[in-house]
C-alpha positions in Angstrom: 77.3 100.1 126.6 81.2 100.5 125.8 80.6 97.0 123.6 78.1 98.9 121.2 80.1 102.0 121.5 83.1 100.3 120.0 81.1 98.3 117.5 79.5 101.4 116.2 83.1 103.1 116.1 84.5 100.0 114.4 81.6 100.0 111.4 82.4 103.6 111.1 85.6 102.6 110.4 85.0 100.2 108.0 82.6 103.1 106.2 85.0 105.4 105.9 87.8 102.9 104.6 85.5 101.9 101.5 83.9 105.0 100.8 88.0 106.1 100.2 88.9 102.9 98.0 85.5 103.8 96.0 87.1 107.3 95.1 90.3 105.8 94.1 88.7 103.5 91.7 86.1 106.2 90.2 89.2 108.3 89.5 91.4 106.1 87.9 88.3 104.6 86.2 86.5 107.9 84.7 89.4 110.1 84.9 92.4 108.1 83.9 94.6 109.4 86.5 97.5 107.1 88.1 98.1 107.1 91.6 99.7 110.7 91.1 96.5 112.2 90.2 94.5 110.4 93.3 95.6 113.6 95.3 94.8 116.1 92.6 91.3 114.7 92.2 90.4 114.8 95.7 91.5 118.4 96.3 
């Protein structure tokens, strides 16, 4: 049971990580914005 625990926790994880890196590249993408604005955008 802790195996599929920690392999659900781990693809969460991994979720989480590329739903982030897929808002960095919309924003400097359709927006424009450098790395300054990545905090900007998100707020």
């Amino acid at each position: 049971m802790l195996r599929a625990l920690a392999a659900g926790q781990g693809l969460a994880a991994l979720s989480a990580g590329a739903t982030s890196a897929l808002l960095v590249v919309l924003v400097r993408d359709r927006l424009g914005l450098g790395p300054a604005g990545y905090g900007l955008a998100l707020a």
